[in-house]
DSSP file (Angstrom, degrees, kcal/mol; ACC not computed):
  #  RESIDUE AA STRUCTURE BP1 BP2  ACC     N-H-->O    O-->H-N    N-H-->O    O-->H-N    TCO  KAPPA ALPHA  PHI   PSI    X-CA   Y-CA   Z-CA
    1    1 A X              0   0    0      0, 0.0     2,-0.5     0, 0.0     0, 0.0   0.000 360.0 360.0 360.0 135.2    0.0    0.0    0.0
    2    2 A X        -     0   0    0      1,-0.1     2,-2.1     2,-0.0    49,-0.0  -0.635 360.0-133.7 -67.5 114.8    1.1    3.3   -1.2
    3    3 A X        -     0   0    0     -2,-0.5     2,-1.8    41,-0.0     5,-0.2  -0.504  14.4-169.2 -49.1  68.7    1.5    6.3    1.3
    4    4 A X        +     0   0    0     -2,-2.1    41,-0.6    41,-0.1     2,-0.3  -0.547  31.1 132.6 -73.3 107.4    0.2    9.3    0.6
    5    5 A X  B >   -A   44   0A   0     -2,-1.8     3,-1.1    39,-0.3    39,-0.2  -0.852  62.9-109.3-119.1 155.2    1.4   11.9    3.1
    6    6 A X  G >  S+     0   0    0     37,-3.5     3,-4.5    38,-0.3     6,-0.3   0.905 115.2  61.2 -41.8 -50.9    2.8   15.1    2.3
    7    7 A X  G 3  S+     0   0    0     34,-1.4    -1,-0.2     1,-0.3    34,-0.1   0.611 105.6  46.2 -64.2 -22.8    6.0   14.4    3.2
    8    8 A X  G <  S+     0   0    0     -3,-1.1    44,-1.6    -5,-0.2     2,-0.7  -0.046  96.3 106.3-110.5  16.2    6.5   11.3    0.2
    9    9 A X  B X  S-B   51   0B   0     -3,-4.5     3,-2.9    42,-0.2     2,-0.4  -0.839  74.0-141.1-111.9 134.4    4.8   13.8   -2.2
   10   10 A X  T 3  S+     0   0    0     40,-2.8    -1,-0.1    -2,-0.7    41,-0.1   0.280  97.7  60.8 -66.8  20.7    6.8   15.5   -4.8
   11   11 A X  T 3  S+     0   0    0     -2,-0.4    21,-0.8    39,-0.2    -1,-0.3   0.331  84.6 104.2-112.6 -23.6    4.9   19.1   -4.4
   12   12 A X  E <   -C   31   0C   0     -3,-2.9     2,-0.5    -6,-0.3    19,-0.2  -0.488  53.0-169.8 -89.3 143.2    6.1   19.2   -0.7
   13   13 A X  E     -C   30   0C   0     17,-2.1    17,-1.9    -2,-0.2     2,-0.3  -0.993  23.8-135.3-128.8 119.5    9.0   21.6    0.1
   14   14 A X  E     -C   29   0C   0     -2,-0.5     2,-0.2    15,-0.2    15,-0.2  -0.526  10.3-130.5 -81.6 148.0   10.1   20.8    3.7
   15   15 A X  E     -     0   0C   0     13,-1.6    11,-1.0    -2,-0.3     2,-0.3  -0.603  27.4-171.0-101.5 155.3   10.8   23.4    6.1
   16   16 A X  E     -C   25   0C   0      9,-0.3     2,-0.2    -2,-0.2     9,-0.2  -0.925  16.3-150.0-148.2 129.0   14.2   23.6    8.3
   17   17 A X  E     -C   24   0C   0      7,-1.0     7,-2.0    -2,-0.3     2,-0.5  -0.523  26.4-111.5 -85.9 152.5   15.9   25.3   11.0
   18   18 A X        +     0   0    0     -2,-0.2     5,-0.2     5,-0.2     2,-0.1  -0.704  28.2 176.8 -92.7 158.2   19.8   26.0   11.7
   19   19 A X    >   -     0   0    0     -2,-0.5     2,-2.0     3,-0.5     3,-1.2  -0.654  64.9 -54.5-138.3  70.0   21.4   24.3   14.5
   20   20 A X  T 3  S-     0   0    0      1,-0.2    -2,-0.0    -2,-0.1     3,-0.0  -0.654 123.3 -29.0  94.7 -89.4   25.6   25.1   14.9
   21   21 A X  T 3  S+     0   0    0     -2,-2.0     2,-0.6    -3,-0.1    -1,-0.2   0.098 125.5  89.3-142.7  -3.1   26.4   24.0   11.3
   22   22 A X    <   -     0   0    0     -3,-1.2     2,-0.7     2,-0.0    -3,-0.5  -0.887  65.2-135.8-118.5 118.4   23.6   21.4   10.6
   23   23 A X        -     0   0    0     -2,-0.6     2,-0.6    -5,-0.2    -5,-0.2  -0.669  22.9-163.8 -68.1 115.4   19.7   22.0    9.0
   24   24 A X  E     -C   17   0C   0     -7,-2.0    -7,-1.0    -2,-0.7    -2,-0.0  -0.863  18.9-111.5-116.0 118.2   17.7   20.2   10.8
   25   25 A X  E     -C   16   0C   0     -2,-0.6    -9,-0.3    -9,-0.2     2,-0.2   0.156  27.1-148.6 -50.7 143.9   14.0   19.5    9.4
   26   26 A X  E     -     0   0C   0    -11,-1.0     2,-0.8     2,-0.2   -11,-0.3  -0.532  30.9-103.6 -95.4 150.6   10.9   21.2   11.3
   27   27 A X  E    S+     0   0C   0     -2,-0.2     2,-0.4    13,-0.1    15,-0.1  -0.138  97.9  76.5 -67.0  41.3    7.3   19.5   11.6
   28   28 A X  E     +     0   0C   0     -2,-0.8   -13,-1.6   -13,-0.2     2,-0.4  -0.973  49.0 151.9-153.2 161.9    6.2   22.0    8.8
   29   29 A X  E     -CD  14  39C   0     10,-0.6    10,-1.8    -2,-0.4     2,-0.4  -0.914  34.0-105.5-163.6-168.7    6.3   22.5    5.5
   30   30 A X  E     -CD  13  38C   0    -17,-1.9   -17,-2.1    -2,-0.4     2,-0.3  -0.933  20.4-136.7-136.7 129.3    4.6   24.1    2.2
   31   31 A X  E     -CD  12  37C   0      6,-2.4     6,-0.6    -2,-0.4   -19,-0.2  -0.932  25.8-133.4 -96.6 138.4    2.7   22.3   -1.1
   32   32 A X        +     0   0    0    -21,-0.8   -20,-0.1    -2,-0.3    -1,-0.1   0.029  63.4 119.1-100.2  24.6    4.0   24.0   -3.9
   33   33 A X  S >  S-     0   0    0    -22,-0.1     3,-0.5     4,-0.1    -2,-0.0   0.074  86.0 -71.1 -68.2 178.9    0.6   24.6   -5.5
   34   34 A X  T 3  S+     0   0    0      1,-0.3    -1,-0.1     2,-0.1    -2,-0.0   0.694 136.2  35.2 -60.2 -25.3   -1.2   27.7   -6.5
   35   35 A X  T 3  S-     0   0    0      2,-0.0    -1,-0.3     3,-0.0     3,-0.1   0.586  96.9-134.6-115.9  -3.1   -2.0   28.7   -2.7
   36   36 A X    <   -     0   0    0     -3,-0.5     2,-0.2     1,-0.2    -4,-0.2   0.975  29.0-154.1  87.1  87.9    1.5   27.2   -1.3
   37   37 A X  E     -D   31   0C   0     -6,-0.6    -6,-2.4     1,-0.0     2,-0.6  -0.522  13.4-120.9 -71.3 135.7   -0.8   25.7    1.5
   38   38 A X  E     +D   30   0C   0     -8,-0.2     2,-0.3    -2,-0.2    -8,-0.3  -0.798  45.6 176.2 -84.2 152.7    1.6   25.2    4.7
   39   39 A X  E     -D   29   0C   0    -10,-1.8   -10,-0.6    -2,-0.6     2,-0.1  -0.991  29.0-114.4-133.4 140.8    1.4   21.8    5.3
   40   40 A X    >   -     0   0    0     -2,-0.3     3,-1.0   -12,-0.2   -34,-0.3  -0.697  31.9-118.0 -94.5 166.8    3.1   19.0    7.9
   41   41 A X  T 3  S+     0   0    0      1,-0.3   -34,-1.4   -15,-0.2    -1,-0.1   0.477 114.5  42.1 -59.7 -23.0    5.1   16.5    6.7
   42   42 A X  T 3  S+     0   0    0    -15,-0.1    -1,-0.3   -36,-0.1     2,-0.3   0.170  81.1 120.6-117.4  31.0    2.5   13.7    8.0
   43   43 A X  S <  S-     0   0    0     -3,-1.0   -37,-3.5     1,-0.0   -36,-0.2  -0.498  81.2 -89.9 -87.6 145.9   -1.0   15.5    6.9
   44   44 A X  B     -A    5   0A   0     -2,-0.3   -38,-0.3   -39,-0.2     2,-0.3  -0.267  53.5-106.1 -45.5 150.1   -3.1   13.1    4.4
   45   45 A X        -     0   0    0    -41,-0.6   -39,-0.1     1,-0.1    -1,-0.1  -0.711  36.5-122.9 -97.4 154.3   -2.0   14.1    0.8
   46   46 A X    >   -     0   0    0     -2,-0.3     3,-2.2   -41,-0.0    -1,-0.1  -0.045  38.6 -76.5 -96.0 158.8   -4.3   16.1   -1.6
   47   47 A X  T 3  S+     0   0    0      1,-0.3    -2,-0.0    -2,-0.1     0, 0.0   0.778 128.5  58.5 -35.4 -36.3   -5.8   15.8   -4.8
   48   48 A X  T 3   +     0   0    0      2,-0.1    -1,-0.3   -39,-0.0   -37,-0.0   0.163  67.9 137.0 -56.6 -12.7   -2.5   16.5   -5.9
   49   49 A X    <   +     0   0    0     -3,-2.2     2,-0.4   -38,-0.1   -40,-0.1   0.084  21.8 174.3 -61.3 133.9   -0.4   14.1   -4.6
   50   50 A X        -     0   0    0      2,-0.0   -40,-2.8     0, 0.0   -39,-0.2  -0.921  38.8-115.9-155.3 131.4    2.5   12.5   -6.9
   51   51 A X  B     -B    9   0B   0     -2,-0.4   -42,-0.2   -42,-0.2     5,-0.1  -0.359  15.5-159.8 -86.4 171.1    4.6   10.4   -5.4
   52   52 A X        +     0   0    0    -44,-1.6    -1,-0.1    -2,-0.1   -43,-0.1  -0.121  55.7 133.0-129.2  31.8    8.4   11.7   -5.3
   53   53 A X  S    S-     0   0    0    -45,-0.2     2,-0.2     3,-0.2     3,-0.1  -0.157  73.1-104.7 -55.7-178.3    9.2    7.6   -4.7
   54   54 A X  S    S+     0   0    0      1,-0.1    -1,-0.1     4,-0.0     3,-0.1  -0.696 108.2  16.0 -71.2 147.3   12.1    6.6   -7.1
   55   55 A X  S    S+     0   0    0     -2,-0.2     2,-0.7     1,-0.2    -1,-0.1   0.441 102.0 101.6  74.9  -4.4   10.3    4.7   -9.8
   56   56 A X  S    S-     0   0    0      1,-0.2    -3,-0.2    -3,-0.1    -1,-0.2  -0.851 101.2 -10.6-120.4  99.0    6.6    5.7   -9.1
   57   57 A X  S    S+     0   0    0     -2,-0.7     2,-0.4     1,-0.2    -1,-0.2   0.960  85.2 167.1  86.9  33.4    5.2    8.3  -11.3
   58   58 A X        -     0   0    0      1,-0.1     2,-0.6    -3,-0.0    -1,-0.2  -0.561  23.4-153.7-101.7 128.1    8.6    9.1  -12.9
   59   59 A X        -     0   0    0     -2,-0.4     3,-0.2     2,-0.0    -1,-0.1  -0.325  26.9-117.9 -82.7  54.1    8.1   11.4  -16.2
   60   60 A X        -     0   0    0     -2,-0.6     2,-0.4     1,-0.1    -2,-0.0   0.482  20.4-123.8  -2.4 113.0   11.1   10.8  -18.4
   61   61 A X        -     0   0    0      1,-0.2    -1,-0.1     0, 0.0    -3,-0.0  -0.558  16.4-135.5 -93.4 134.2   13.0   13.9  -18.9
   62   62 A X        -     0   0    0     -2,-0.4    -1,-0.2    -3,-0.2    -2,-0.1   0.668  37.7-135.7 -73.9 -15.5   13.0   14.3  -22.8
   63   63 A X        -     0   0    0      2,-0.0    -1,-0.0     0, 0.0     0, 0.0   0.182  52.1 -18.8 112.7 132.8   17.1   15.3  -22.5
   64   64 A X  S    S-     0   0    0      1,-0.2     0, 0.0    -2,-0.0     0, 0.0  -0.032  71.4-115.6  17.0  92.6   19.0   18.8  -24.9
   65   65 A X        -     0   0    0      1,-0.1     2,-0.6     2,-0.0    -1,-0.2  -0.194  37.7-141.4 -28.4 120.0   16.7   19.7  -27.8
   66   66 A X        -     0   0    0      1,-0.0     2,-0.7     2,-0.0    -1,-0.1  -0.921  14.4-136.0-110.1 125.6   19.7   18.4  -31.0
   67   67 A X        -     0   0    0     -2,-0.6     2,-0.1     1,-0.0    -3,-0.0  -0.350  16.2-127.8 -80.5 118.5   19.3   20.9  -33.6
   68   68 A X              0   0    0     -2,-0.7    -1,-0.0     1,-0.1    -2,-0.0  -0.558 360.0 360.0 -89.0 163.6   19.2   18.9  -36.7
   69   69 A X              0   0    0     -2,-0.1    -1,-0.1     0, 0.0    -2,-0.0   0.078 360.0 360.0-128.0 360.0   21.9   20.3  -39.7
């Protein structure tokens, strides 16, 4: 079974604080949607949801336009 939470969706931008020298992640975060919703990291995922899994919902990226001669 799949998880949708925020936190496994590739629209979520995780929030962080500094510590010394180290970022360390916060319980909050942002959906990077039209109303950049704050969101936590474990809240139910949205209509929106795509997972940011390796392998799940991966778009091939089409790769340097070659300008043909």
């Amino acid at each position: 079974m799949k998880e949708t939470f925020c936190k496994n969706c590739i629209h979520f931008c995780q929030h962080y604080r500094l510590e010394g020298l180290w970022f360390v992640p916060v319980r909050c975060g942002h959906c990077t949607g039209p109303h950049g919703t704050v969101r936590k990291p474990d809240s139910p995922g949205c209509e929106r949801f795509c997972s940011a899994v390796a392998g799940e919902n991966v778009v091939p990226f089409p790769g340097p336009r070659l300008k043909k001669k």
